[in-house]
DRENPA-3360 file (N, C-alpha, C; in nm, 2 decimals, always signed):
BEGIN
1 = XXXXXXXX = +0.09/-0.12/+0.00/+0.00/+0.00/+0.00/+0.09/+0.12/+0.00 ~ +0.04/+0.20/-0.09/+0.13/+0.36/-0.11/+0.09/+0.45/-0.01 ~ +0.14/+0.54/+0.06/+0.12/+0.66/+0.10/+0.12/+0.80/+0.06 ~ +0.00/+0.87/+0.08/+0.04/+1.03/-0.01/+0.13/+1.07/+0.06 ~ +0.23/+1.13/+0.02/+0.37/+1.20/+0.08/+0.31/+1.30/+0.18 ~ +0.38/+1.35/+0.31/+0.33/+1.45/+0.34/+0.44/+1.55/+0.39 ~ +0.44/+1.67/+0.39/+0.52/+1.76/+0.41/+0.50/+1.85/+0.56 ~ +0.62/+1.85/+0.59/+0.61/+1.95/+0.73/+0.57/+2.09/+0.69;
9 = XXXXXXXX = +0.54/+2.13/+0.86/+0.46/+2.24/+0.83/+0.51/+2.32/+0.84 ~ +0.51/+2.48/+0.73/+0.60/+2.56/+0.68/+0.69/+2.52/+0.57 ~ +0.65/+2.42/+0.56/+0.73/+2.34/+0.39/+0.69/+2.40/+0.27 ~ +0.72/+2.52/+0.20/+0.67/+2.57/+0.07/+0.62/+2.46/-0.05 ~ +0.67/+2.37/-0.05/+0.63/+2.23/-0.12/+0.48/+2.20/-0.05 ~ +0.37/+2.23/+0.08/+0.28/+2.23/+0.09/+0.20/+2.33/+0.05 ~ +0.20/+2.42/+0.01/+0.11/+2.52/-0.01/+0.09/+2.59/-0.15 ~ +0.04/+2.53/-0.25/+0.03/+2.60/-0.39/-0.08/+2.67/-0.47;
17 = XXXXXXXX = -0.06/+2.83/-0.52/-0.14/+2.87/-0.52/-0.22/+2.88/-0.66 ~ -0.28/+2.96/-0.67/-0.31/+2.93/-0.82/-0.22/+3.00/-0.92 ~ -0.18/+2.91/-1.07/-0.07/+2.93/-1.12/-0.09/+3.10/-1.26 ~ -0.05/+3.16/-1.25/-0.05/+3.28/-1.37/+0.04/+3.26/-1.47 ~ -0.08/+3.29/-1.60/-0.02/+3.28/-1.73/+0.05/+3.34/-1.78 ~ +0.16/+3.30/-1.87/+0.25/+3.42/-1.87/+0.17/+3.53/-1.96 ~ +0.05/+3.49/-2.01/-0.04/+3.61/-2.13/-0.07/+3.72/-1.98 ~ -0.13/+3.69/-1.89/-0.20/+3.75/-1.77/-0.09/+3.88/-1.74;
25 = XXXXXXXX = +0.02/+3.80/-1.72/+0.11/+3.87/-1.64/+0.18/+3.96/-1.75 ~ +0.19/+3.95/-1.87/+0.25/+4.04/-2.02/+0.13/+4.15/-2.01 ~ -0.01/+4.14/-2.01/-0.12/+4.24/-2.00/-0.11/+4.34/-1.91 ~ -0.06/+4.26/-1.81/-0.02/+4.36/-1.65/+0.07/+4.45/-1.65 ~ +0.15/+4.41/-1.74/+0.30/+4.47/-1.72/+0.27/+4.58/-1.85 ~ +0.20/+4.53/-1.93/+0.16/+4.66/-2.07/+0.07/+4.76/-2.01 ~ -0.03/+4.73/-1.92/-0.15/+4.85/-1.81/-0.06/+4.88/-1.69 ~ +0.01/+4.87/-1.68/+0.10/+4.96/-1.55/+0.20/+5.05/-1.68;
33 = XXXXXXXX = +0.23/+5.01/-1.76/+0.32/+5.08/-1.88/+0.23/+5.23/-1.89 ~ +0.12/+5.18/-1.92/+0.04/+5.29/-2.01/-0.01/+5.37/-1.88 ~ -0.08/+5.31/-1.73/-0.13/+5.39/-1.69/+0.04/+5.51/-1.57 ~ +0.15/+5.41/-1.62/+0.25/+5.50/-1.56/+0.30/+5.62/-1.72 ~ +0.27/+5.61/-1.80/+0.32/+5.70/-1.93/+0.18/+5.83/-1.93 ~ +0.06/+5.78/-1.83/-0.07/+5.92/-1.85/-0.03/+5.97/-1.74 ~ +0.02/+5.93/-1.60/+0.07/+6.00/-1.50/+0.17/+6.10/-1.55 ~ +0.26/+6.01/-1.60/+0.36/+6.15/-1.62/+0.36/+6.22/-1.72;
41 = XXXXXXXX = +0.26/+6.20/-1.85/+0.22/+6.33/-1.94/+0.19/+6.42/-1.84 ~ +0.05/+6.38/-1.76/+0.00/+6.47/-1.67/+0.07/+6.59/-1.61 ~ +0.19/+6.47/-1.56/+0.26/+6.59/-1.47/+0.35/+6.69/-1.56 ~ +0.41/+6.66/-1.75/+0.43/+6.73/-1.75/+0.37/+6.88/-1.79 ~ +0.24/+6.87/-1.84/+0.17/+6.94/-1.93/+0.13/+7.02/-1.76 ~ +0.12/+6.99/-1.67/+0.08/+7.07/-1.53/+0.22/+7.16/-1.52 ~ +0.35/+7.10/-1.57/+0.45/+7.19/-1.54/+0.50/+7.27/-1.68 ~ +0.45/+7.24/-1.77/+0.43/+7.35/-1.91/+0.31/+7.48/-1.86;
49 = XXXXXXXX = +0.24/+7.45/-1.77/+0.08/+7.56/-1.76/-0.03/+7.51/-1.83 ~ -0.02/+7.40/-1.91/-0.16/+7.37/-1.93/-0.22/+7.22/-1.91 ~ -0.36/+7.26/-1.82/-0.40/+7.16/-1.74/-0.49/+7.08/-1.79 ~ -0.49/+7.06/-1.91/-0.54/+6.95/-2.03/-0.70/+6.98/-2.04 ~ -0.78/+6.92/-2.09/-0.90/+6.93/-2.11/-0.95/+6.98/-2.19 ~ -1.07/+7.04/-2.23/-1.10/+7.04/-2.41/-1.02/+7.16/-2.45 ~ -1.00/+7.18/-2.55/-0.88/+7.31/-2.60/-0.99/+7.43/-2.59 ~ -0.92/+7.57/-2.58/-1.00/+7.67/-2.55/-1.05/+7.75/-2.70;
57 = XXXXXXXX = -1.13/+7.80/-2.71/-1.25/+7.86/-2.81/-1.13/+7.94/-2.88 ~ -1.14/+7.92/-3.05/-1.09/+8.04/-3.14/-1.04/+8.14/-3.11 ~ -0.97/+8.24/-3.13/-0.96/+8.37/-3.07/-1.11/+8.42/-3.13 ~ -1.12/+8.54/-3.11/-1.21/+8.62/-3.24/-1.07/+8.71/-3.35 ~ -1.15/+8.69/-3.46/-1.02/+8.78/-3.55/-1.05/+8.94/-3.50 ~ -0.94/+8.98/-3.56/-0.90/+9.10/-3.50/-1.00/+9.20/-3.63 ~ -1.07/+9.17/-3.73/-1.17/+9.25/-3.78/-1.28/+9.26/-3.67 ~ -1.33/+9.14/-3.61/-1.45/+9.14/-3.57/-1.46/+9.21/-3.44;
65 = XXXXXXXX = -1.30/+9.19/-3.37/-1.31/+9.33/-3.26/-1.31/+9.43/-3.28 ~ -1.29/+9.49/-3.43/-1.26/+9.65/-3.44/-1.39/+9.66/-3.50 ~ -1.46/+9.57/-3.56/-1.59/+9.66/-3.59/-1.71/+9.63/-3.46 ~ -1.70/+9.54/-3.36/-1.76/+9.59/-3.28/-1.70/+9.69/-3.15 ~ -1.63/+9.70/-3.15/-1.58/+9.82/-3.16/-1.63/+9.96/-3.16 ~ -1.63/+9.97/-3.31/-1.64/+10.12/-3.39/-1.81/+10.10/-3.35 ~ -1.89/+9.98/-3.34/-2.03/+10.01/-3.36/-2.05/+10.06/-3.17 ~ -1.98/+10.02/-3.10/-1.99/+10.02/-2.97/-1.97/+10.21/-2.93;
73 = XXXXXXXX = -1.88/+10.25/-3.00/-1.84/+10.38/-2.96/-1.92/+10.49/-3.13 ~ -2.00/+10.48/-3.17/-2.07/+10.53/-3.28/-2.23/+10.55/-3.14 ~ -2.21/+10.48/-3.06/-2.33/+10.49/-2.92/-2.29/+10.58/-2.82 ~ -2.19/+10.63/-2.79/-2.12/+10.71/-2.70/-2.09/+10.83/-2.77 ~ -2.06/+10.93/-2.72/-1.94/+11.09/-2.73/-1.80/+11.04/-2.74 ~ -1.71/+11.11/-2.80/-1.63/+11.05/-2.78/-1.54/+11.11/-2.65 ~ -1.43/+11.10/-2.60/-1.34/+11.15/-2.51/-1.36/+11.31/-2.46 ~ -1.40/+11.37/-2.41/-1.39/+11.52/-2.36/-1.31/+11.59/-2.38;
81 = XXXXXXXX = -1.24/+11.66/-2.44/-1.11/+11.72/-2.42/-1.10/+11.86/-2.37 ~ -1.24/+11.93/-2.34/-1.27/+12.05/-2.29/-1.39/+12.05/-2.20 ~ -1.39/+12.15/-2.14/-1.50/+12.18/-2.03/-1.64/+12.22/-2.10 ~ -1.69/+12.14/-2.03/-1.83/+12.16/-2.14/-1.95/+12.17/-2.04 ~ -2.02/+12.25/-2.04/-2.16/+12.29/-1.93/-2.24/+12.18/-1.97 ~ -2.34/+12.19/-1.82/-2.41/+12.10/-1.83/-2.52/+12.04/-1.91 ~ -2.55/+11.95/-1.94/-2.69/+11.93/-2.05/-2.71/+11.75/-2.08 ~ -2.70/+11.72/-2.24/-2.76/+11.62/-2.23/-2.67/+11.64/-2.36;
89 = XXXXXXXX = -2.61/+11.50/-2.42/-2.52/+11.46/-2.52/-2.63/+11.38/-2.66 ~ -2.58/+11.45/-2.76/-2.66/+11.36/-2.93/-2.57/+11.37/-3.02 ~ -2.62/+11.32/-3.14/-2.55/+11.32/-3.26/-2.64/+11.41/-3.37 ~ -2.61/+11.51/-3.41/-2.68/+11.60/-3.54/-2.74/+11.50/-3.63 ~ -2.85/+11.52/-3.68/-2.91/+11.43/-3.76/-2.95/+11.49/-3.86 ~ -2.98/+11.60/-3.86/-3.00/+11.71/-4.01/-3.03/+11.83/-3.97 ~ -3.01/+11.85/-4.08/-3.04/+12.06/-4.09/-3.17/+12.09/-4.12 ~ -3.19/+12.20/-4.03/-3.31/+12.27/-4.10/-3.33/+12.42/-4.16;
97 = XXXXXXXX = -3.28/+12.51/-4.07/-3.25/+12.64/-4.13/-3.12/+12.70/-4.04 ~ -3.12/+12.82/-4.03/-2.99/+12.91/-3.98/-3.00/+12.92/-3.84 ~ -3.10/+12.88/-3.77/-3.11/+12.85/-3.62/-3.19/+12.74/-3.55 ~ -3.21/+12.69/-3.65/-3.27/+12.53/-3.63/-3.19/+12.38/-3.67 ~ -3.12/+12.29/-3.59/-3.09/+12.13/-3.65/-3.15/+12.04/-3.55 ~ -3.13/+11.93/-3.61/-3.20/+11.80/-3.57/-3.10/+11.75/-3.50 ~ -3.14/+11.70/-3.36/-3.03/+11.62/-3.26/-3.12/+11.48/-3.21 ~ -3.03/+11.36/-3.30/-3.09/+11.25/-3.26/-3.26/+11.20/-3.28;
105 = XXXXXXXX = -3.24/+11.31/-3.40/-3.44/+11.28/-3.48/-3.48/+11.44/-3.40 ~ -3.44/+11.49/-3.32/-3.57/+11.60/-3.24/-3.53/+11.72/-3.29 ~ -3.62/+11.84/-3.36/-3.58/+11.92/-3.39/-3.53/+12.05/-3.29 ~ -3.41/+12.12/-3.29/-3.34/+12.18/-3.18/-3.34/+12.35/-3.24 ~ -3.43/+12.43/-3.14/-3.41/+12.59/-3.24/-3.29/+12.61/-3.13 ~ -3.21/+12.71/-3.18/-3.09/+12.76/-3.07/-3.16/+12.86/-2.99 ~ -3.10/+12.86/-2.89/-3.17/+12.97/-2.82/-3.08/+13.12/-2.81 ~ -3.15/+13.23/-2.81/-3.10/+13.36/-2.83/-3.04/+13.42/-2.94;
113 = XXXXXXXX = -3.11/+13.35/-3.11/-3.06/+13.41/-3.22/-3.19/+13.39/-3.27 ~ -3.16/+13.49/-3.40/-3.27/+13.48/-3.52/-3.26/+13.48/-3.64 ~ -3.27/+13.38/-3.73/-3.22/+13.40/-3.87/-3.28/+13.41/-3.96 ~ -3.31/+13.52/-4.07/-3.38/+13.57/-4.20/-3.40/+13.45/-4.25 ~ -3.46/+13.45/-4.34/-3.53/+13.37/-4.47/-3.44/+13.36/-4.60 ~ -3.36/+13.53/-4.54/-3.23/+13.60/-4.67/-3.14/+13.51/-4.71 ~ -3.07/+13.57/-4.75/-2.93/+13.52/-4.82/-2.81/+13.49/-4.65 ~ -2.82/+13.57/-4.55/-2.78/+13.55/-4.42/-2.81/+13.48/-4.38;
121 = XXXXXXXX = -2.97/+13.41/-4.35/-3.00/+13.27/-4.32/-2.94/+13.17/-4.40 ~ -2.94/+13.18/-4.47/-2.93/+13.04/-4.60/-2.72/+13.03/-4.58 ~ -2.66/+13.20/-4.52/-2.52/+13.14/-4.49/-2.53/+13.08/-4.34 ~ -2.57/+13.09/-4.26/-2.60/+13.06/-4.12/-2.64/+12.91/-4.13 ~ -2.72/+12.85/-4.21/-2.76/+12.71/-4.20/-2.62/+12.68/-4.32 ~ -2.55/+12.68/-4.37/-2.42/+12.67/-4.45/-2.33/+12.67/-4.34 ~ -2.27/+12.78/-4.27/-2.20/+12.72/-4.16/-2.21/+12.59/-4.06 ~ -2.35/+12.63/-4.05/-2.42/+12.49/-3.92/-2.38/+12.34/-4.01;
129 = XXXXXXXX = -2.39/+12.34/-4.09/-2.39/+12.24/-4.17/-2.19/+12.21/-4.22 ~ -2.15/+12.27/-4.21/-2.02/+12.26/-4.21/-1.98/+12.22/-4.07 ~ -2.02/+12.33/-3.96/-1.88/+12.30/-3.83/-2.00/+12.18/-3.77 ~ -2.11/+12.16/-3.77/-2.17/+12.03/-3.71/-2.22/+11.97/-3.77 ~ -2.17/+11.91/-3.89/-2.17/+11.81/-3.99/-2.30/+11.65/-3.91 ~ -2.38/+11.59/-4.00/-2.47/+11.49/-3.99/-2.37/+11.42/-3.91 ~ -2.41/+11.33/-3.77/-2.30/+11.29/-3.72/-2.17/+11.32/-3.63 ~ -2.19/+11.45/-3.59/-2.11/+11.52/-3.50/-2.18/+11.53/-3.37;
137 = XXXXXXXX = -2.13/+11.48/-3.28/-2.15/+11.51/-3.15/-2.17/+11.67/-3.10 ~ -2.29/+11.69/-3.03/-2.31/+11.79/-2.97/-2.32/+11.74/-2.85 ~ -2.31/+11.87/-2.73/-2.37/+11.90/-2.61/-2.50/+12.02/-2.60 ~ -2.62/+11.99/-2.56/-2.70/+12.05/-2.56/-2.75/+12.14/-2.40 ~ -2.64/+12.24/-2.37/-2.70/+12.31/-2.26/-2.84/+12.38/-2.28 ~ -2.89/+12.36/-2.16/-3.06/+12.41/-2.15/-3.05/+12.55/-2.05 ~ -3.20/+12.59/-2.07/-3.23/+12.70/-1.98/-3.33/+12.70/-1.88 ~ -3.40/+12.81/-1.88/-3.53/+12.76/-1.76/-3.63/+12.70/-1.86;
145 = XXXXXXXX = -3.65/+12.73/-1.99/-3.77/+12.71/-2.09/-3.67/+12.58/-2.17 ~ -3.72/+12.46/-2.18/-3.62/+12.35/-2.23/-3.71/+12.35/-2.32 ~ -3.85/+12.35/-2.40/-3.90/+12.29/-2.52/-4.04/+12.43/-2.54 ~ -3.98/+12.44/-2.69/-4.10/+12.51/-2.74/-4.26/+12.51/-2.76 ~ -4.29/+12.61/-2.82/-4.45/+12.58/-2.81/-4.49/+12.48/-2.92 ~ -4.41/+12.42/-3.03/-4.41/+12.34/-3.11/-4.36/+12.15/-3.05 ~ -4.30/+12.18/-2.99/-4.25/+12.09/-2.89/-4.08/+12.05/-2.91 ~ -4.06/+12.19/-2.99/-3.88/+12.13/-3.02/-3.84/+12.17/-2.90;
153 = XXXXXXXX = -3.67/+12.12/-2.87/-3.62/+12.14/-2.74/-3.55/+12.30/-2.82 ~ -3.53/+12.34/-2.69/-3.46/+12.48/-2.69/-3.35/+12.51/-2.62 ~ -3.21/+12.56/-2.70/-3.11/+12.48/-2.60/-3.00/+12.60/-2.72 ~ -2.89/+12.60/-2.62/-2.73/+12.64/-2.66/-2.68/+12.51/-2.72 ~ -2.62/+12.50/-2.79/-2.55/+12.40/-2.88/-2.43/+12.45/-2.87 ~ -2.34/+12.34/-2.81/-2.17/+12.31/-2.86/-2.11/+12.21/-2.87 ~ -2.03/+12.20/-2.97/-1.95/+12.13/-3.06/-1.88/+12.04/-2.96 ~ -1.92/+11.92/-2.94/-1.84/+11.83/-2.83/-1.76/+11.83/-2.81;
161 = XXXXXXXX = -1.68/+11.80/-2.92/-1.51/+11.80/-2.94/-1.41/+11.92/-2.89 ~ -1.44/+12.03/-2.93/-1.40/+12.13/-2.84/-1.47/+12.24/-2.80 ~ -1.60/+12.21/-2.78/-1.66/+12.29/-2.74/-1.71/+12.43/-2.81 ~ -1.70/+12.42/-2.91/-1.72/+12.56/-2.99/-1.87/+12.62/-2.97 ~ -1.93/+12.70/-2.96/-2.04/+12.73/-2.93/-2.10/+12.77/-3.03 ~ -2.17/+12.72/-3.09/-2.27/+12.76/-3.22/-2.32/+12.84/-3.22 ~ -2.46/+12.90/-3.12/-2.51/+13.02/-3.09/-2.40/+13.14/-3.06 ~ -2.31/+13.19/-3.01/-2.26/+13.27/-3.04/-2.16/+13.31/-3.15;
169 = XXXXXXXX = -2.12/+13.13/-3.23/-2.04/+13.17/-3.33/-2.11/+13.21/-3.42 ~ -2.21/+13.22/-3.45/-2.32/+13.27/-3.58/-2.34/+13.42/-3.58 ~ -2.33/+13.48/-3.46/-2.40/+13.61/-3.38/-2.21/+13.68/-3.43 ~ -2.08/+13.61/-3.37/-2.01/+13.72/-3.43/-2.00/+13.68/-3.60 ~ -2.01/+13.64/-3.67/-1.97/+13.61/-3.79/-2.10/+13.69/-3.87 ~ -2.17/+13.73/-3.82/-2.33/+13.86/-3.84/-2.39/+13.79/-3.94 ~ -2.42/+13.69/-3.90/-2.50/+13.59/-3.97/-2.66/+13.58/-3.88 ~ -2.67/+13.62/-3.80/-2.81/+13.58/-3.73/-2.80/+13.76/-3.65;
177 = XXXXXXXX = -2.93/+13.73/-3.57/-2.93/+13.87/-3.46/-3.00/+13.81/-3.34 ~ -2.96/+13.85/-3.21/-2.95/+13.80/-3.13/-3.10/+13.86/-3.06 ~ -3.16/+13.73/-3.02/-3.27/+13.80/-2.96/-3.32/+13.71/-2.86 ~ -3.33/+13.85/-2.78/-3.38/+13.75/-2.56/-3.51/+13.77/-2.58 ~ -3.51/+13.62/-2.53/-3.65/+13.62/-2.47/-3.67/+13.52/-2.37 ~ -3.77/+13.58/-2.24/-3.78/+13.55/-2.10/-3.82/+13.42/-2.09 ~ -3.79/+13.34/-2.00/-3.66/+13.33/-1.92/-3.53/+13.27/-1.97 ~ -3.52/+13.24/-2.11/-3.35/+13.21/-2.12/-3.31/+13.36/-2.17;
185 = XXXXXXXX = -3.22/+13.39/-2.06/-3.09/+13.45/-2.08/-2.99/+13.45/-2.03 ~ -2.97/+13.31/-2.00/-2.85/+13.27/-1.93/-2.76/+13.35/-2.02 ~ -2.72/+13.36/-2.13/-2.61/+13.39/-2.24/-2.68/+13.53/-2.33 ~ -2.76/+13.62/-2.24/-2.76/+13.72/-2.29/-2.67/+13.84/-2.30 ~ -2.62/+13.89/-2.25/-2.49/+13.95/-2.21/-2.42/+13.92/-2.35 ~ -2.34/+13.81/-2.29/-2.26/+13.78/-2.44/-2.25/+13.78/-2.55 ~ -2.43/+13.76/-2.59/-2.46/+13.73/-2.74/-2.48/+13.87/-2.76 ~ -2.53/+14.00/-2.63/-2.50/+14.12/-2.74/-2.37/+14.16/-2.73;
193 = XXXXXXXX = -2.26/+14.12/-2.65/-2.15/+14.14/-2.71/-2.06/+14.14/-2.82 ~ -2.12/+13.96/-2.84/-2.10/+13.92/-3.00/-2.14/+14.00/-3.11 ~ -2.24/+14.04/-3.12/-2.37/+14.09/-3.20/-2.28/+14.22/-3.22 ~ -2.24/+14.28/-3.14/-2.21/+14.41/-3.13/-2.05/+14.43/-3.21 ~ -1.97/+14.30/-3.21/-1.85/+14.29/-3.24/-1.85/+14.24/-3.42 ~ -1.98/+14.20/-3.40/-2.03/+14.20/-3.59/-2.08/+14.32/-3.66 ~ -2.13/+14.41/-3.53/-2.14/+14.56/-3.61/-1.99/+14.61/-3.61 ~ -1.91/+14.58/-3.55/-1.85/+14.71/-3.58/-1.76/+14.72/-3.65;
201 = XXXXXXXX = -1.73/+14.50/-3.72/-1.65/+14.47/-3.79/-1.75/+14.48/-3.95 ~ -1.91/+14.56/-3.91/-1.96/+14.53/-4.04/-1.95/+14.47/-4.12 ~ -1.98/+14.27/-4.02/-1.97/+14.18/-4.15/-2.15/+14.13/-4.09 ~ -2.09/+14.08/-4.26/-2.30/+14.02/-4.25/-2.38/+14.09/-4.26 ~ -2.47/+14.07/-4.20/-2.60/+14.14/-4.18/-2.57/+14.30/-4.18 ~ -2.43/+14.36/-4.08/-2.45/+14.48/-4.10/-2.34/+14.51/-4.13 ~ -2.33/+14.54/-4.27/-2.25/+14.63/-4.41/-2.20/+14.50/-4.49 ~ -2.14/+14.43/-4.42/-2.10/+14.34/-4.56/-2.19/+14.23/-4.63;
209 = XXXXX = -2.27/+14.20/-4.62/-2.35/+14.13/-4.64/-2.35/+13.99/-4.66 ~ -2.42/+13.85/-4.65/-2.36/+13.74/-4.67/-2.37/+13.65/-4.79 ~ -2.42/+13.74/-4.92/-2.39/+13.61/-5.03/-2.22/+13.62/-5.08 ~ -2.23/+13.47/-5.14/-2.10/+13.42/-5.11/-2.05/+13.36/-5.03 ~ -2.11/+13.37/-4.85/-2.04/+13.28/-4.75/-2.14/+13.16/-4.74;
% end
């Protein structure tokens, strides 16, 4: 009669585990390859600055910021570069006569001038239409009376950009005649100063007359 062999205890010859293929163990050794080759991309793209993930949006081209842009600031005044009294900011939108333009659609009479129907009116809306061209920014200071019996606003007009003052530039150039009426006279004073510095240089209206300008 045979006996099964038996082994003392702690005898590695008793204890056998289950045996691994060498395919098992090649597979193991290729997935510890690859998942040790994404750790250290990882770390190096963390030490380049970028922290992976979906890539970031196009730029925009450099047309499409300058024309939103120019349409962004075509809505604003532009920069201030002089002191300019108080009021309310538009863009000229058209002419109407020698003391009348359109700001932002509303029709605007100047306040404290008057201009003929003559050949002096017709130069007076010829200047306006020159120094505040369709599209020029104004400033529209007010008085105690802001809108007419027609319902236009009533207002001093100046030239944003540096401020030029329309209502009195018309009055010395003796293209208009200056005329108060209660309660704006914030700028009465001046406009018969103006007024008075066109008579004496008798241009315009008084001695030189204005066809031709």
């Amino acid at each position: 009669m045979s006996y099964p062999r038996l082994h003392r205890a702690g005898d590695p010859r008793g204890r056998r585990g289950p045996r691994t293929s060498p395919a098992a163990v090649a597979g193991l050794v290729i997935l510890a390859a690859l998942t040790g080759a994404a750790l250290v991309g990882g770390a190096f793209r963390l030490l380049a600055g970028d922290p992976g993930g979906d890539p970031p949006p196009p730029a925009e081209p450099p047309s499409a910021l300058t024309e939103r842009s120019a349409e962004t600031s075509r809505d604003r005044p532009p920069p201030q570069r002089t002191l300019l009294p108080e009021g309310s900011d538009g863009r000229v939108t058209g002419h109407v006569d020698g003391d009348t333009l359109r700001v932002d659609g509303r029709a605007v009479d100047l306040i404290g001038v008057d201009a003929d129907s003559g050949a002096c009116g017709g130069a007076a809306r010829r200047l306006i239409e020159k120094e505040l061209p369709v599209g020029e920014w104004v400033r529209l200071e007010y008085d105690e009376r802001v809108t007419g019996a027609d319902g236009q606003a009533l207002a001093y007009v100046h030239r944003y950009s540096d401020g030029r003052f329309l209502n009195e530039r018309l009055l010395i150039r003796g293209l208009v005649r200056a005329r108060e009426r209660e309660p704006n006279v914030r700028h009465a004073l001046g406009f018969s100063v103006a007024e008075g510095k066109a008579r004496l240089d008798r241009t315009g209206l008084w001695g030189g007359g204005c066809r031709g300008r």
